[in-house]
C-alpha positions in Angstrom: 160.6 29.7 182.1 159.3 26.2 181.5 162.4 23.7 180.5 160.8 21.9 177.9 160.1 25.7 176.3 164.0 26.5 176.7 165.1 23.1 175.5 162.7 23.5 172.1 163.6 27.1 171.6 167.8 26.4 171.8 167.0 22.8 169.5 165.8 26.0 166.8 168.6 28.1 167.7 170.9 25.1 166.6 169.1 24.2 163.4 169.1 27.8 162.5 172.6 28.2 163.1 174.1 24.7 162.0 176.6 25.4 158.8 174.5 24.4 155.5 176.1 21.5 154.3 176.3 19.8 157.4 174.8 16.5 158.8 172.5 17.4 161.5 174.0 15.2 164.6 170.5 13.3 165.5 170.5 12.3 161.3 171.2 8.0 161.7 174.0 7.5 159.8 175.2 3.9 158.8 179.5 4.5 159.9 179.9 1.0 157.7 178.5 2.6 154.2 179.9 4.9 152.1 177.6 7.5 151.1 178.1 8.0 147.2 177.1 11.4 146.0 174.0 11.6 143.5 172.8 14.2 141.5 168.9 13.9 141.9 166.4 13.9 138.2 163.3 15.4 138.6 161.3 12.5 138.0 163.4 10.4 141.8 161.2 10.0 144.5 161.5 12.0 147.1 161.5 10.4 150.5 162.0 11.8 154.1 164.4 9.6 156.2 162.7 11.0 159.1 159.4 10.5 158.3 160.5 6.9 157.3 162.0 6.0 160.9 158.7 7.2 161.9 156.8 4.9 160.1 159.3 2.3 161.0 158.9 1.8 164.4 155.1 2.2 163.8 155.3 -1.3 162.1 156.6 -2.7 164.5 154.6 -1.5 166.8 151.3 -1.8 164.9 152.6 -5.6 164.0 153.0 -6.7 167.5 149.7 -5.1 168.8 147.9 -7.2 165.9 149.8 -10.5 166.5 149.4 -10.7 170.4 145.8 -9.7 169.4 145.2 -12.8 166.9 147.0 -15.0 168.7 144.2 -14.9 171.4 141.9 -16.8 168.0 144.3 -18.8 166.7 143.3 -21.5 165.6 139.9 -21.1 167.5 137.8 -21.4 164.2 138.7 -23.5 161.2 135.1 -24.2 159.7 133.8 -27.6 158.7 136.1 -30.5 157.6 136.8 -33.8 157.3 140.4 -34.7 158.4 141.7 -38.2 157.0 144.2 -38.4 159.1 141.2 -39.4 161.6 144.2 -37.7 164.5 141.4 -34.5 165.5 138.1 -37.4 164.8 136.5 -38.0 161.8 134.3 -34.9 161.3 134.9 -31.5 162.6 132.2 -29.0 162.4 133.2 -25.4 164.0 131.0 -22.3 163.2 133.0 -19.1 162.9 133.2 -15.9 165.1 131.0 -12.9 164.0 131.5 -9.6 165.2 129.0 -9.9 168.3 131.9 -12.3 169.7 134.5 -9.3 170.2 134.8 -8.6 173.9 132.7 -12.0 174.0 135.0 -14.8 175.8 137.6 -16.2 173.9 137.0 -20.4 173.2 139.5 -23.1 172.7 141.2 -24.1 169.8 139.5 -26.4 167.6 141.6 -29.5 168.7 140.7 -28.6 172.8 142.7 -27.7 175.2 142.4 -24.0 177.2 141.3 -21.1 175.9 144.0 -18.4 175.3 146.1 -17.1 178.6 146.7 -13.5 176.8 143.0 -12.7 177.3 140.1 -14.1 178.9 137.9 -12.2 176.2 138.6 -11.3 172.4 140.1 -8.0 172.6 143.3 -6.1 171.9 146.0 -7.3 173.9 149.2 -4.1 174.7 151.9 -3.5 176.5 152.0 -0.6 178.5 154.9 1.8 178.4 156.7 -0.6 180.8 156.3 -3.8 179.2 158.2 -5.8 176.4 157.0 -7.0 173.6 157.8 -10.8 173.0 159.0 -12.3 169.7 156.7 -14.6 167.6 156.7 -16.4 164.6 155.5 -13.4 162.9 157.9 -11.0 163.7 161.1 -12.7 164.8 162.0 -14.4 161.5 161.3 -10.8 160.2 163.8 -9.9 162.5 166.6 -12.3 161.7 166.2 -10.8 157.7 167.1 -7.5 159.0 169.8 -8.7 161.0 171.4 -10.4 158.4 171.0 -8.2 155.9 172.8 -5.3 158.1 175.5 -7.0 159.0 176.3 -8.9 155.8 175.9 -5.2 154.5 174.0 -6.6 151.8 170.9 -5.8 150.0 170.2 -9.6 148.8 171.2 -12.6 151.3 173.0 -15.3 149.6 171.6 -19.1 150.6 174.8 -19.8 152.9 173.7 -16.5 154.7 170.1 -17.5 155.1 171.2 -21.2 156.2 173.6 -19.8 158.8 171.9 -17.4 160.1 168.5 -20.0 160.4 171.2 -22.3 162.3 172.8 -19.6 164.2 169.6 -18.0 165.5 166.8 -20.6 166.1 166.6 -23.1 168.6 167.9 -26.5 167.6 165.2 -28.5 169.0 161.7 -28.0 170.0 160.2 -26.0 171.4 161.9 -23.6 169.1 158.7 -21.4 167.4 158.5 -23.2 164.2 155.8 -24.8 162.5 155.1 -26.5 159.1 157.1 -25.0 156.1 159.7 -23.5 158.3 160.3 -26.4 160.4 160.8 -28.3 157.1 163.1 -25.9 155.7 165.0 -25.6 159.3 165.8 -29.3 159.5 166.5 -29.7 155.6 169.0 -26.9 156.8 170.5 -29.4 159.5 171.2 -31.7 156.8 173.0 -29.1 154.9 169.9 -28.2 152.6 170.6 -24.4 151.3 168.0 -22.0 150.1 166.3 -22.7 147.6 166.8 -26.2 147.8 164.9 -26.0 151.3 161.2 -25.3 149.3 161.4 -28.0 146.7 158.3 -29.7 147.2 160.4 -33.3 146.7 162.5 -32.4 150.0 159.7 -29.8 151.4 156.3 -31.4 151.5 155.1 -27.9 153.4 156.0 -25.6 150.5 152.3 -24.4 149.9 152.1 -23.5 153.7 151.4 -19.8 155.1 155.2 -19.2 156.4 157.0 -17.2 153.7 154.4 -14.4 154.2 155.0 -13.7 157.6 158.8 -14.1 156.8 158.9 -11.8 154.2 156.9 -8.9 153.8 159.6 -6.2 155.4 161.3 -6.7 152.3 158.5 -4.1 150.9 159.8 -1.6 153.2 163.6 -1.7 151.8 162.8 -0.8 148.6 160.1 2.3 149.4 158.2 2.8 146.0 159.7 -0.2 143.9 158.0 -3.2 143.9 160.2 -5.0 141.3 163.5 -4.0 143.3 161.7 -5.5 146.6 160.5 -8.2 144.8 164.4 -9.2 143.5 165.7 -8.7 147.7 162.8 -10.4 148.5 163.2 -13.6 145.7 165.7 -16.0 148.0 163.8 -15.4 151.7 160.7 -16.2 150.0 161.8 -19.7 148.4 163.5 -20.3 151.7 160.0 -22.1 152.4 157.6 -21.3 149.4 157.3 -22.6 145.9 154.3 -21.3 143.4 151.1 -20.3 144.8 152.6 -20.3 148.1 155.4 -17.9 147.2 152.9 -15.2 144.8 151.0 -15.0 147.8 154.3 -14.2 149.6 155.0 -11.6 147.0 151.7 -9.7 147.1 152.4 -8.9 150.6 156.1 -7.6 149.8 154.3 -5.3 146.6 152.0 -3.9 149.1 154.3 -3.3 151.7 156.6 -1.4 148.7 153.7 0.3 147.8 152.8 1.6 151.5 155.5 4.4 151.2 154.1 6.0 148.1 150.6 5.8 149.1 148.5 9.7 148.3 148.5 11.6 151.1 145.6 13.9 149.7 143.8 10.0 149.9 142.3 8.6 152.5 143.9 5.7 154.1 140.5 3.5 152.7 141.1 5.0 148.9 145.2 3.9 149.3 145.0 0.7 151.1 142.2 -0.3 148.1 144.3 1.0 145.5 147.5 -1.3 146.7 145.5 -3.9 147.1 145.0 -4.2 143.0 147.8 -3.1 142.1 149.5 -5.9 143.9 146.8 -8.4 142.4 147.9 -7.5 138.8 150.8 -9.6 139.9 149.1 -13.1 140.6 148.1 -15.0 137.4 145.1 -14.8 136.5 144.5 -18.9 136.1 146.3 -19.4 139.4 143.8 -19.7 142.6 145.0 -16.7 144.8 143.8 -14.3 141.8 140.4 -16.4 142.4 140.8 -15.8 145.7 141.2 -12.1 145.4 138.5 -11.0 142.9 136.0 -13.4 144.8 136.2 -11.5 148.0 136.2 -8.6 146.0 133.5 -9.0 144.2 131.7 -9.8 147.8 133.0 -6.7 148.6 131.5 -4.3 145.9 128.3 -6.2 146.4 128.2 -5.1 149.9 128.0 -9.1 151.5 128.5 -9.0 154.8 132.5 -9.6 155.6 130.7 -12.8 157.5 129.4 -13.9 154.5 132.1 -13.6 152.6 134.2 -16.1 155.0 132.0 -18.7 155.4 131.5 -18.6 151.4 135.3 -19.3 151.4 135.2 -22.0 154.1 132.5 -23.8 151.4 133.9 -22.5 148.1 137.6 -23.6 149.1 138.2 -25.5 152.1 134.9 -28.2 151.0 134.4 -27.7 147.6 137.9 -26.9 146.7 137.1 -24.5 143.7 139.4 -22.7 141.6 142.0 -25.4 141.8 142.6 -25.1 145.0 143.7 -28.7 146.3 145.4 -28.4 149.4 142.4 -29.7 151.7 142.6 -32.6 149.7 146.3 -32.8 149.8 147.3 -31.5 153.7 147.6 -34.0 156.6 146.7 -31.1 159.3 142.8 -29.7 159.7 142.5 -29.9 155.6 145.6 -26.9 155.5 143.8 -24.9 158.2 147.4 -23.0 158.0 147.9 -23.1 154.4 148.9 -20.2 152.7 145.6 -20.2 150.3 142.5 -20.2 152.7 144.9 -17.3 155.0 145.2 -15.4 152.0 141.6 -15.6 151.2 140.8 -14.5 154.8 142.9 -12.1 154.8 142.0 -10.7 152.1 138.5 -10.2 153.9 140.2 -8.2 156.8 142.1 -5.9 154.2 139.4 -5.1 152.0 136.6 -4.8 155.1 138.7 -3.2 157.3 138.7 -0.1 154.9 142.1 1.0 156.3 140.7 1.3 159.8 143.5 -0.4 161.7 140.9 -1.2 164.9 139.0 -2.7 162.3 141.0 -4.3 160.6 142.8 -6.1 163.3 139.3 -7.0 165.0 138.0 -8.7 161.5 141.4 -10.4 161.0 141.3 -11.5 164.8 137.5 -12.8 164.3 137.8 -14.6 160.6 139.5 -18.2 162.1 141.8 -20.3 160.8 145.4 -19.0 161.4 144.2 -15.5 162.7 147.3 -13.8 164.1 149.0 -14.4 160.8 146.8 -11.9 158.4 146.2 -9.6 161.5 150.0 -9.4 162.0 150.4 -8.3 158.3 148.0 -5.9 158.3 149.0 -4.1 161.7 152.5 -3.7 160.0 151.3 -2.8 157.0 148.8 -0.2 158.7 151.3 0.6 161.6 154.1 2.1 158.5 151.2 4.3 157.2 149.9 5.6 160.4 153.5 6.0 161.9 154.2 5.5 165.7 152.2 8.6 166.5 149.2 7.5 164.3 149.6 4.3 166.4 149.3 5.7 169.8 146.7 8.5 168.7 144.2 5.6 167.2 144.2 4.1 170.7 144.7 7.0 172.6 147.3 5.6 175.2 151.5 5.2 174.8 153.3 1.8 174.1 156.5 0.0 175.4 159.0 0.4 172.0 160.8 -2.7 173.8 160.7 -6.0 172.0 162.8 -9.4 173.3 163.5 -11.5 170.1 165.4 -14.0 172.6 161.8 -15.5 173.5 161.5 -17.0 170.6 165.0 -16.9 168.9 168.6 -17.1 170.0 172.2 -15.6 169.9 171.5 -12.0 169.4 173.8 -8.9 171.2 172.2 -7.3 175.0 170.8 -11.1 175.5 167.8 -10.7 173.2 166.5 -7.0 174.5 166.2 -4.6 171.5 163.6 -1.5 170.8 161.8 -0.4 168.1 163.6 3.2 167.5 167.3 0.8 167.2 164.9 -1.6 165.4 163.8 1.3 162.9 167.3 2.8 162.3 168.6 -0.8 161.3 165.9 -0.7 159.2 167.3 3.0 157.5 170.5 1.6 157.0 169.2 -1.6 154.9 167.3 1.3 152.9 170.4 3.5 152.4 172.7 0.4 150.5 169.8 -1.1 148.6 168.6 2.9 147.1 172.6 2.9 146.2 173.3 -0.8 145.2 169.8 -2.0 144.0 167.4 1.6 143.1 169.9 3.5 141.1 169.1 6.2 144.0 171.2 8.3 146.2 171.1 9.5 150.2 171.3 13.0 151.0 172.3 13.0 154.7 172.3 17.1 155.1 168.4 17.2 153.7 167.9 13.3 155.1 166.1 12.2 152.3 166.8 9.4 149.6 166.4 10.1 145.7 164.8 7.2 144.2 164.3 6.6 140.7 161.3 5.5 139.2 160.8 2.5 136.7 
């Protein structure tokens, strides 16, 4: 008889027979929380553990596949500008990538130099089963988060735990993986600065940068269906770096990502992704210029413009003419705030929207829009990646990953000298989960059914 047919028949045999009541032994339990028992209303949430781990690992996966893939654009295409600094020449004029350059050769930055070394052409870059995934700026401060929030056993990091752990884990000096707002914040830390202190535009002259929203955004993931609770874990992280506009930019990515785990499974990814998308914008003021931001591109959108279109409009609207109140061109010493957290909002709101839910497509019109490209794609792939799960991941591309990941390329001081994989990765992940439906969600964990009971608002 075939093995794989014994082995699944006897894994039956030992559900069927296991004692009702008990934990079933491959359930991830967390040895440093105690479980509380909860009676369940009919109105909780009902969420699969299981399904959740799934989905898990799936971010991380579909994260790292759309940051190595944007990286290969970075900073390839930042429109037209005038930089007073005179440091890249007085006047810049770059058009954009459409989506004839995809498998077309990749092209310097727009300050010169070589094009990428990931990939001669624009294309997805993987790792095969036997590879590892390096750490990035996207993921690896991500990474320090989850880290600290599981071994604090905490559901909302103090400042001294944010400072330490900054200090503890990233490189002293460069090149350490930082850039703008976080190497503000990181060397305010060296002074003794301590979260929130390190965003105040008077010490922090980078606060309005891109930073906290590829910092952030897992926050949305440990507090599955509660925007507000994520929102509260999330508060301290985000104003690590970000102030206003900067920081409800942050935000809408942690309400989306919240969002992610009650999306309608009778809807298609498309109909969800849309639908999270606006709910998430009913939390951005209406006066301020990322609510602008938003209901111009979706307004291009319903039109039916071109996703093209719609960018280069925002290079003029925004980066030029500075519309809405959007200042930061005026105001940035770098490529008129070619990394800002506005004009990468705008974009990639372009990507979301356009992309339909499509991951491929997605990633492809984040990778092609310019300016800081692997940032949006990044967000989206995780985003995307938790919906889909691992499976969905793999199936899309038809072809198995590496679940390995190496924070230590970009960070330091971590246990097994950096190595780590997404399945340990994803069960870290449960555990943050567990405390903050117990301390923060009013909730309960059932470990024999492995679901949590969430309450709703």
């Amino acid at each position: 008889m075939n093995l794989r047919l014994v082995f699944f028949m006897a894994t039956l045999l030992l559900v069927a027979c296991k004692p009702k009541g008990q934990i079933d032994p491959s359930t991830p339990v967390d040895q440093d929380l105690t479980y509380e028992p909860y009676q369940p209303n009919s109105t909780d949430l009902e969420i699969s553990r299981a399904e959740y781990q799934e989905k898990l690992h799936g971010f991380w996966l579909g994260q790292c596949i759309a940051n190595w893939t944007g990286i290969v654009t970075e900073l390839d295409k930042v429109g037209a500008f005038t930089d007073k600094t005179g440091y890249f020449g007085e006047v810049n004029t770059m058009p954009f990538y459409t989506r004839e350059d995809w498998g077309k050769p990749d092209l310097p930055r727009f300050f010169g130099g070589e094009p990428s070394e990931l990939s001669p052409t624009i294309d997805f870059v993987f790792e095969n089963e036997d590879g590892i995934w390096g750490a990035d700026d996207d993921t690896d401060i991500e990474y320090i988060y989850q880290h600290l929030a599981f071994t604090h056993q905490t559901s909302k990091l103090s400042g001294e735990q944010i400072r330490e752990g900054w200090l503890k884990h990233i490189i002293g000096e460069e090149e350490n993986y930082l850039w703008v707002s976080n190497q503000s914040a990181f060397d305010l830390m060296k002074e003794g600065v301590i979260p929130p202190q390190t965003s105040d535009p008077e010490k922090n002259p980078n606060w309005d940068q891109i930073d906290a929203q590829l910092t952030t955004e897992i926050f949305g993931f440990f507090a599955p269906g509660r925007p507000d609770k994520a929102l509260e874990m999330a508060h301290l992280p985000i104003r690590t770096t970000a102030r206003e506009e900067a920081a409800w930019i942050s935000e809408y990515h942690v309400i989306l990502y919240a969002l992610a785990s009650v999306a309608d499974p009778e809807k298609s990814l498309k109909e969800n992704i849309h639908w999270m998308a606006d709910e998430a914008r009913k939390h951005l003021p209406d006066d301020s210029y990322p609510a602008k931001m938003y209901d111009f591109v979706k307004g291009q959108y319903l039109a039916g413009v071109a996703w093209e279109q719609t960018r280069d409009s925002l290079n003029t609207r925004y980066q030029i003419n500075m519309e809405d109140g959007y200042t930061t061109p005026e105001t940035s010493g770098f490529c008129n705030g070619c990394v800002a957290a506005g004009i990468n909002f705008a974009a990639g709101i372009v990507s979301l929207l356009y992309g339909e839910g499509d991951y491929k497509e997605t990633v492809k019109i984040g990778t092609l829009a310019g300016w800081d490209s692997d940032n949006p794609t990044a967000t989206w792939g995780g985003l995307l990646g938790f919906m889909m799960g691992r499976e969905g991941i793999e199936k899309t591309f038809d072809r198995k990953f590496s679940d390995q990941y190496f924070i230590h390329r970009t960070r330091q001081n971590f246990m097994n000298d950096g190595m780590d994989n997404f399945v340990d990765m994803a069960n870290t992940g449960l555990f943050i989960v567990d405390r903050a439906v117990q301390e923060e969600l009013g909730g309960g964990v059932d470990l024999v059914k492995n679901v949590w009971y969430i309450p709703q608002k």
